[in-house]
C-alpha positions as CSV (number, residue, x, y, z in Angstrom):
1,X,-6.5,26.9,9.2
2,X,-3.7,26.6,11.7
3,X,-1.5,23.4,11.8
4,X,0.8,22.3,14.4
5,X,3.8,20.6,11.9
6,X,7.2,18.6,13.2
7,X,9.7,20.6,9.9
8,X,13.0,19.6,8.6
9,X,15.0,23.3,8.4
10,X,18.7,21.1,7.7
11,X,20.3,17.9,8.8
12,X,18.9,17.3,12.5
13,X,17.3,20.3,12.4
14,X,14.0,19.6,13.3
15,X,11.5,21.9,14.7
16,X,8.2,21.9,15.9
17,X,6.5,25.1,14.5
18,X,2.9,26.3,14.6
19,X,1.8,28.5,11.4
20,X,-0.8,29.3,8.9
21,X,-1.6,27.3,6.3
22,X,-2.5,28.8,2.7
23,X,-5.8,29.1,1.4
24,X,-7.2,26.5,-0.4
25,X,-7.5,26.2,-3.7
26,X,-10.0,24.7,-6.0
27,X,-7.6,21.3,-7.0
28,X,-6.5,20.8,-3.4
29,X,-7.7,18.9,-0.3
30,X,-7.4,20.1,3.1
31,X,-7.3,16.8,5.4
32,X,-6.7,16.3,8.9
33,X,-3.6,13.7,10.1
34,X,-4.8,11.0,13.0
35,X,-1.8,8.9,12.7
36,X,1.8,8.9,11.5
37,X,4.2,6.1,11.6
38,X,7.8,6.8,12.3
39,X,10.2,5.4,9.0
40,X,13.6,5.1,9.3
41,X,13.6,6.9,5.8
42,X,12.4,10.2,7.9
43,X,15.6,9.5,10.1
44,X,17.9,9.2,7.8
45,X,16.5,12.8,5.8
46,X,16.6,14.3,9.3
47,X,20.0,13.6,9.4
48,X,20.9,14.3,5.9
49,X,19.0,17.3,5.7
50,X,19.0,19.2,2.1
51,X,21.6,16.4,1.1
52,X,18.8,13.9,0.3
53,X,17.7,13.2,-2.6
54,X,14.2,14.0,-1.8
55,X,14.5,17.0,0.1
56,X,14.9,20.5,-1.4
57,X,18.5,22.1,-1.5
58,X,16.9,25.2,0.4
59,X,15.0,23.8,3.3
60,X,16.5,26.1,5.8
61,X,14.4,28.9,4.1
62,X,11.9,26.7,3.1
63,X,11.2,23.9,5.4
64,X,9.8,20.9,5.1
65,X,7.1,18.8,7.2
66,X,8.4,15.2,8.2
67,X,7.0,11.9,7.7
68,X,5.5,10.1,5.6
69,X,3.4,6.7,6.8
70,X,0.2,9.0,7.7
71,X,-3.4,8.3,7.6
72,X,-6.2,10.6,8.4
73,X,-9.6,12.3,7.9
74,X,-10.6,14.8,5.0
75,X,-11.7,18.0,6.3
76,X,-12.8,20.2,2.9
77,X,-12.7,19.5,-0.4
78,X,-11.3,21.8,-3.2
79,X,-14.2,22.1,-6.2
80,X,-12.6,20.0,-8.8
81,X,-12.6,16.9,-6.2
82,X,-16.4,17.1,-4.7
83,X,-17.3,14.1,-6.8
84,X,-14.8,11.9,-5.6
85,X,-14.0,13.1,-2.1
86,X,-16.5,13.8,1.0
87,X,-15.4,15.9,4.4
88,X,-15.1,12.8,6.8
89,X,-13.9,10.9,4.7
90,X,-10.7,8.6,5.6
91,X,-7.5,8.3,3.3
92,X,-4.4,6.7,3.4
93,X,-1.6,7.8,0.9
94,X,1.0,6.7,-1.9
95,X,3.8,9.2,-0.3
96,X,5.6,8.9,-4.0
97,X,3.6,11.4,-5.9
98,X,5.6,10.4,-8.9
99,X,4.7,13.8,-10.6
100,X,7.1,15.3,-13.3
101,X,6.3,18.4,-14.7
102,X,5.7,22.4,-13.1
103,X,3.0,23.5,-10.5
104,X,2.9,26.1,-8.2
105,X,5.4,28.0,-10.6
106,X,7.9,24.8,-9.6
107,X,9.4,22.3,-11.5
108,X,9.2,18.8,-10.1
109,X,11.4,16.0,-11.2
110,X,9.2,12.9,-10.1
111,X,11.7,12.4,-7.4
112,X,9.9,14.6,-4.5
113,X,7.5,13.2,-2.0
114,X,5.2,13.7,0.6
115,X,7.3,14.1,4.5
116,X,10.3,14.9,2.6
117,X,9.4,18.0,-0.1
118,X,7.0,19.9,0.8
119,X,6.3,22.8,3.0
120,X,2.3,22.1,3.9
121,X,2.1,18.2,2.9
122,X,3.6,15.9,5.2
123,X,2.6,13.2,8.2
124,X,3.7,14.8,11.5
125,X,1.2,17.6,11.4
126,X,-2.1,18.3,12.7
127,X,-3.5,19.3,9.4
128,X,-2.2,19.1,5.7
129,X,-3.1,20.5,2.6
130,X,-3.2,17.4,-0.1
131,X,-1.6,19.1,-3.1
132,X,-3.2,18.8,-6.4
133,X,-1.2,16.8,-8.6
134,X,-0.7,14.2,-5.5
135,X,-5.0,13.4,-6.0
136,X,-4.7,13.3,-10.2
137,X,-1.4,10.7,-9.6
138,X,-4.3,8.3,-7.6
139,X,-2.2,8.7,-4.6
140,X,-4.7,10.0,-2.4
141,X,-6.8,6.7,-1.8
142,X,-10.2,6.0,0.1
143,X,-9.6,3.8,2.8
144,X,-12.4,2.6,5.3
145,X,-10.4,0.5,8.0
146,X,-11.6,0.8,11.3
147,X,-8.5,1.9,12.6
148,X,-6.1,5.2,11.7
149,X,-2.5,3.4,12.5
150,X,-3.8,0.5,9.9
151,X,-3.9,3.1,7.1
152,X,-0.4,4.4,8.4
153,X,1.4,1.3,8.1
154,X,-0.2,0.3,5.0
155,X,2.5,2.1,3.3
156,X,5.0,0.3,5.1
157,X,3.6,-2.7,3.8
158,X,3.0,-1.3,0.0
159,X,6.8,-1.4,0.7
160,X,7.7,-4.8,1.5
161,X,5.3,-5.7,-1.9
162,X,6.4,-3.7,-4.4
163,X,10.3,-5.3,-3.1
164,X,8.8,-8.6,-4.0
165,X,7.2,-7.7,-7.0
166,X,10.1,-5.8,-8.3
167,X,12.2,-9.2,-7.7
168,X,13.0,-10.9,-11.1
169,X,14.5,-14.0,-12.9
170,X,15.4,-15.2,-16.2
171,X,15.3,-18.3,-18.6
172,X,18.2,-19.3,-20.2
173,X,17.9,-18.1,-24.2
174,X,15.8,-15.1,-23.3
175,X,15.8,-11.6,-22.6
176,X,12.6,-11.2,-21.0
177,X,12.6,-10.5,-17.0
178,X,10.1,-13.1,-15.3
179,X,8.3,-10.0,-12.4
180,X,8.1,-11.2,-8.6
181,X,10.4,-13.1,-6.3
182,X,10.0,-17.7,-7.5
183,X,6.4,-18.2,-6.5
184,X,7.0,-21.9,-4.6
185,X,10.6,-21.4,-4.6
186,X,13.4,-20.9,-1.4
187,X,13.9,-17.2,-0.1
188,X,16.0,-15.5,2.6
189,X,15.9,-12.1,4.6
190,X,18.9,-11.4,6.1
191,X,18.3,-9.1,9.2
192,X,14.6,-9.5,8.8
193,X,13.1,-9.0,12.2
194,X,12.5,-5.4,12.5
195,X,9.3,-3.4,11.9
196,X,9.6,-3.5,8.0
197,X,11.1,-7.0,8.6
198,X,8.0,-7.9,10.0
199,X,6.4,-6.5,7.5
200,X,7.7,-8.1,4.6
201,X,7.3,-11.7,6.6
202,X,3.9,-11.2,6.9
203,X,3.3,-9.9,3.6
204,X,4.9,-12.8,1.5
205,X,3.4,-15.8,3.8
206,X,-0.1,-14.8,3.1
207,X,0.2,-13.2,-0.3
208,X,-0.6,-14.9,-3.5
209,X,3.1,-15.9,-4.5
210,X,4.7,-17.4,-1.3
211,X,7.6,-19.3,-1.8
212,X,7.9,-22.9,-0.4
213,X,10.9,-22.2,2.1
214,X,11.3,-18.6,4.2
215,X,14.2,-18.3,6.3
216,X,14.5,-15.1,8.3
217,X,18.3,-14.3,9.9
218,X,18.9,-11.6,12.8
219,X,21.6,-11.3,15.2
220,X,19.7,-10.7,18.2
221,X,17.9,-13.4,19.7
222,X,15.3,-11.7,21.7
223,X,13.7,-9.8,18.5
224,X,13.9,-13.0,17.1
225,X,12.1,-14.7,19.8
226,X,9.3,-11.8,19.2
227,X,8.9,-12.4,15.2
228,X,8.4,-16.1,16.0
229,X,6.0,-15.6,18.8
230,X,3.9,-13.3,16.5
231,X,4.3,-14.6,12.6
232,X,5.1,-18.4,13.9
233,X,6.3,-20.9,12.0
234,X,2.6,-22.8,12.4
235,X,1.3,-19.9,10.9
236,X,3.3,-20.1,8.0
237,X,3.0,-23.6,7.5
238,X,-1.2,-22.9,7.4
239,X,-0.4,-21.1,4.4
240,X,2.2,-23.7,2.7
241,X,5.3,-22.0,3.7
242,X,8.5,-23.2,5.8
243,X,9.2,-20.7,8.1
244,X,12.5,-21.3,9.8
245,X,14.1,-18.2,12.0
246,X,18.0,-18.2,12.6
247,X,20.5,-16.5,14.4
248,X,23.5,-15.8,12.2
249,X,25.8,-13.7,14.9
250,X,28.3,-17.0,15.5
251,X,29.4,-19.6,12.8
252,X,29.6,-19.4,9.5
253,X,26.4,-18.1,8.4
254,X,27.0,-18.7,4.5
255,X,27.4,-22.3,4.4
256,X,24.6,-23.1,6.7
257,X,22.4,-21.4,4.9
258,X,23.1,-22.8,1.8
259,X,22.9,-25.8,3.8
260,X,19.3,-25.3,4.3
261,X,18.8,-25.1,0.4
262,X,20.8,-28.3,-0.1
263,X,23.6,-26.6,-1.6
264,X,21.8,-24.8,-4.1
265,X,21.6,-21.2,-2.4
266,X,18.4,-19.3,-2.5
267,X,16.2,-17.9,-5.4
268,X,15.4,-14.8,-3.6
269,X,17.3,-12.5,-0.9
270,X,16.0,-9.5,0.5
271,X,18.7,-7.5,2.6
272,X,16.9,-5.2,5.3
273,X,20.4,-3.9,6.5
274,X,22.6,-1.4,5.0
275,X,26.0,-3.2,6.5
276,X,28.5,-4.4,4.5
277,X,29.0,-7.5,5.7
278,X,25.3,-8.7,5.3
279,X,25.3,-7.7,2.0
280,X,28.3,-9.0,1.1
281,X,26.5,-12.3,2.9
282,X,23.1,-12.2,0.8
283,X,24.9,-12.2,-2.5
284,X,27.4,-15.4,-1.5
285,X,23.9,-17.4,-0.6
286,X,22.4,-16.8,-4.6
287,X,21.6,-19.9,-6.0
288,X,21.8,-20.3,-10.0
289,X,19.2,-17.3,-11.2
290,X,18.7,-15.8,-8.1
291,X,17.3,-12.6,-7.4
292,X,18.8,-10.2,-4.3
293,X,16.8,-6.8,-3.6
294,X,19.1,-4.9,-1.5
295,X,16.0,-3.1,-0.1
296,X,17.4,-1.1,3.1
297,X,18.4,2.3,2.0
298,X,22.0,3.3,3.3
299,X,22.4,6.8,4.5
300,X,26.2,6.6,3.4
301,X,26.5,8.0,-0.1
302,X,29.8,5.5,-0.6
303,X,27.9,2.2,1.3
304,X,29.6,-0.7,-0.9
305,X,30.1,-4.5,-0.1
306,X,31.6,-7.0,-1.7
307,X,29.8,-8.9,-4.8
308,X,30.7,-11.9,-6.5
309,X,30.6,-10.8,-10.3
310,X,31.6,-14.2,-11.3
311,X,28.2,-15.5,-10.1
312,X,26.9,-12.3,-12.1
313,X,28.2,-14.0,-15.0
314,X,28.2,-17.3,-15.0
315,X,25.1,-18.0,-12.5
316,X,23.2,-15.2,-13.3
317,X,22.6,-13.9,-10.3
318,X,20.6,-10.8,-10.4
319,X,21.7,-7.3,-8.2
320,X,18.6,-5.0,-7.4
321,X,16.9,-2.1,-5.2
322,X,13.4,-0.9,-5.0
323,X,12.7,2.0,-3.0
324,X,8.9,2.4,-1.8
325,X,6.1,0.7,-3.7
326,X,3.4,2.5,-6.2
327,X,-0.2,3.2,-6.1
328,X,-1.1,-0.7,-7.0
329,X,1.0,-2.3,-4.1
330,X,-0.7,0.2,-1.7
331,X,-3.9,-0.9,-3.1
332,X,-3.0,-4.4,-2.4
333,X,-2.4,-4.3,0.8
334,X,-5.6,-2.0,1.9
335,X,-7.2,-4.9,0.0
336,X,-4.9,-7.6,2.0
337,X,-5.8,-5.6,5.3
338,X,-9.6,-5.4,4.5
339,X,-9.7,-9.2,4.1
340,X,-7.8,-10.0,7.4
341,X,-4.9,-11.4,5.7
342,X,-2.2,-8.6,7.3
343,X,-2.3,-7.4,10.9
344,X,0.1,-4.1,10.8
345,X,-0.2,-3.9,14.7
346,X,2.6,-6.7,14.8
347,X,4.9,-3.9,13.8
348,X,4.1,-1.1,16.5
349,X,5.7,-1.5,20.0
350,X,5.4,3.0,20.9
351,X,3.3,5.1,21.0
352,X,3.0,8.8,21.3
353,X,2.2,11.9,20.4
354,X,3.3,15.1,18.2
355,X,5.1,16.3,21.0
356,X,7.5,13.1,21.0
357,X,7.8,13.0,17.4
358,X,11.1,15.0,17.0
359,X,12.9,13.2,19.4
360,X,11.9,9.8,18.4
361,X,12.9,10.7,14.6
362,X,16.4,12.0,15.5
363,X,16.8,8.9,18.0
364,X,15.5,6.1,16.6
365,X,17.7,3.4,15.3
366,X,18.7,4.1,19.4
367,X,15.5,3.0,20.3
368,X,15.0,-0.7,20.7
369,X,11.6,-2.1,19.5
370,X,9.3,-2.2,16.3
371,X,7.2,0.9,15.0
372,X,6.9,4.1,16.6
373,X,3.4,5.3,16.1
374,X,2.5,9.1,16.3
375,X,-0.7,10.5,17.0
376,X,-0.6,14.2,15.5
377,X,-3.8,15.7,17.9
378,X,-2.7,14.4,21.1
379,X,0.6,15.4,23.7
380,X,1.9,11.9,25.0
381,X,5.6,10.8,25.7
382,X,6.9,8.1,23.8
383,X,5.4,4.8,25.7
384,X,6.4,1.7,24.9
385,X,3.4,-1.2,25.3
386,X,5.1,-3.4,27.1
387,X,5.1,-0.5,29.7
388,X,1.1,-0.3,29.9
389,X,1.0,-2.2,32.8
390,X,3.9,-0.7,34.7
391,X,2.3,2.6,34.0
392,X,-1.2,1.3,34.9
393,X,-0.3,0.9,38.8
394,X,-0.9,4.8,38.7
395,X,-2.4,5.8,35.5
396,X,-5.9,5.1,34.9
397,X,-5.2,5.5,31.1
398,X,-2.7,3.1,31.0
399,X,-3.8,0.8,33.5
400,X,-6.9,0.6,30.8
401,X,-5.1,0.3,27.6
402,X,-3.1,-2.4,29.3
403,X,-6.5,-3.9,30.1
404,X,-7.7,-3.2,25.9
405,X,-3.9,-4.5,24.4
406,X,-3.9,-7.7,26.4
407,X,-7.1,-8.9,24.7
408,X,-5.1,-9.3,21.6
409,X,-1.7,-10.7,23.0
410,X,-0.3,-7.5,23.9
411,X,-0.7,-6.2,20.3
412,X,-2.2,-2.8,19.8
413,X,-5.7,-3.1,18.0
414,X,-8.8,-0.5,16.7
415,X,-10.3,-0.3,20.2
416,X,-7.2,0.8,21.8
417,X,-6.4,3.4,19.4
418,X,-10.3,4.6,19.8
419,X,-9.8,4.9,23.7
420,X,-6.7,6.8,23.2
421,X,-8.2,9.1,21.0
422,X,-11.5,9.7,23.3
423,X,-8.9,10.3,26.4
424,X,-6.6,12.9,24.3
425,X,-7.5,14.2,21.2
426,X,-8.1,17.9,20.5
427,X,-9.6,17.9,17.0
């Protein structure tokens, strides 16, 4: 089977390459890639190249295909799976294989992943070959969503929950970590309106531990404007939260938002910026036991910001990361999705195909707007939504997408990734 895969060969080294893949073998899937969501995880490994910690020391021999947030169709099943996976069949993916131990005459580490170790296993490819150990880890799941992109950004979302659930706190007198960010407590994201922003907002307003109060900073007023137009404070309120969005670029952003809390600072922070002053920011707004997850990954191997070890001490504030949620969060939010409670099109403002997939990888914190969503089968420039109807005036195509996205608020939904796919798919 021939594949058509975007590969990482060193830091922005990325090629699109057409090649063989290998035979299959009995323990292994061979699956077929609808839809890949851009991460900025796959930027910052495109730019890092064999200097990430996920990606092999000796890519430029051995290159890698990129990407990660993929969902798609099975196409044959090796022997050992027939009883649990069917040709057809739709799957979305836990990226984090989490598999220590040798295969393939390699020895893995737990630390490698799918769209940033592997030479036939990745998202921005036309078809994959599921390795082995990936299906007996459960990260291969079954997912029956009636659309591809849902599936893609349910990993996206698996990572927003596992931040929360990784969140702690304490009681005084005990050792014991109390899991999850204060159900019914006060809780800040600090530049918390972009795509995984979004994500996380979404995700903890209509989850099963919401706190009481949610205040979401950014610097940029229109993006702002967007996140309130599309998760609204209404909305939050429905579901017993206090939603209030804030613009933190003038002022001083520390003591008004621990006036908010009444002085007391917040129980839980989640920082979705790698900049030193934001950090330095989310740890001076702890109250008394709270919890900040320093969630956005910095691509500078010396990123450091200033932390107030005195509250460490004597207020207990807790210091923490998580990096990508497990085979449970994913789970969750399938489950979330299947129920209505998350709508992962909020996220995606671009669209295109394989052939804009390099560009948009190497370019994208450059490239204003939520998630860029890449459709492996088809050729299409990067096309923003809000350009439908521009585009419309002299593209039938887009003058009918316009026609399909405005029925849901200019949101991308199942019936306008179905048209799409009728319009350009080679399969």
């Amino acid at each position: 089977m021939k594949t058509k895969a975007l590969r990482l060969y060193g830091k922005n080294d990325l090629r699109l390459d057409e090649y063989e893949l290998p035979a299959l073998r009995e323990g292994e899937i061979l699956a077929r890639v609808v839809s890949d969501s851009i991460c900025m995880s796959s930027y910052k490994a495109a730019i890092q190249g064999g200097d990430h910690k996920r990606v092999p020391d000796n890519c430029a021999e051995n290159p890698i295909i990129i990407g990660h947030e993929l969902c798609g169709e099975i196409v044959e099943v090796g022997a050992k799976w027939t009883d649990k996976f069917k040709p057809g069949q739709k799957f979305a993916i836990q990226p984090a294989f989490n598999f220590m131990g040798v295969a393939d005459g390699k020895q893995y580490t737990g630390i490698e992943a799918c769209g940033y170790s592997f030479s036939n296993c990745g998202g921005d490819a036309t078809y994959i070959i599921l390795p082995q150990f990936a299906i007996e880890t459960g990260c291969i799941l079954p997912y029956s969503g009636d659309s591809f992109y849902a599936g893609s950004l349910a990993e996206a979302y698996s990572c927003v929950a596992g931040g929360f659930h990784g969140m702690y706190h304490t009681r005084r007198g005990s050792y014991a970590h109390i899991m999850n960010n204060k159900t019914g407590g006060t809780m800040a994201i600090l530049a918390g309106v972009g795509p995984m922003g979004l994500a996380a907002i979404d995700y903890i307003i209509h989850c099963d531990h919401s706190p009481r109060l949610l205040v979401v900073t950014d610097i940029d007023d229109t993006r702002l404007a967007r996140a309130a137009r599309i998760l609204s404070v209404e909305e939050a309120a429905r579901n017993g939260v206090e939603l209030i969005y804030k613009n933190t670029r003038d002022g001083d952003p520390v003591a008004e938002l621990r006036a908010i809390t009444g002085g007391k600072g917040f129980d839980d922070v989640m920082l979705f910026a790698p900049v030193s002053a934001v950090a330095a920011q989310a740890d001076a707004i702890l109250g008394t036991d709270g919890c900040l997850n320093c969630f956005a990954g910095p691509a500078d191997t010396k990123f450091s910001g200033m932390i107030n070890l005195y509250n460490v001490h004597y207020a207990n504030t807790h210091i923490m990361a998580t990096a990508g949620g497990n085979n449970d969060d994913l789970e969750e939010v399938l489950d979330m999705m299947s129920e209505g409670k998350l709508n992962p099109a909020y996220l995606v403002t671009h669209i295109g195909g394989l052939n804009a997939a390099r560009d948009a990888t190497l370019n994208l914190p450059k490239i204003p707007g939520g998630k860029k969503l890449i459709y492996t089968g088809i050729d299409l420039p990067l096309t923003a939504l809000a350009d439908f109807e521009r585009l419309g005036e002299t593209e039938p195509m887009f003058a009918k997408l316009h026609e399909l996205t405005e029925k849901t608020h200019g949101l991308w939904n199942p019936e306008a990734e179905k048209y799409l796919l009728s319009c350009l798919e080679t399969k």
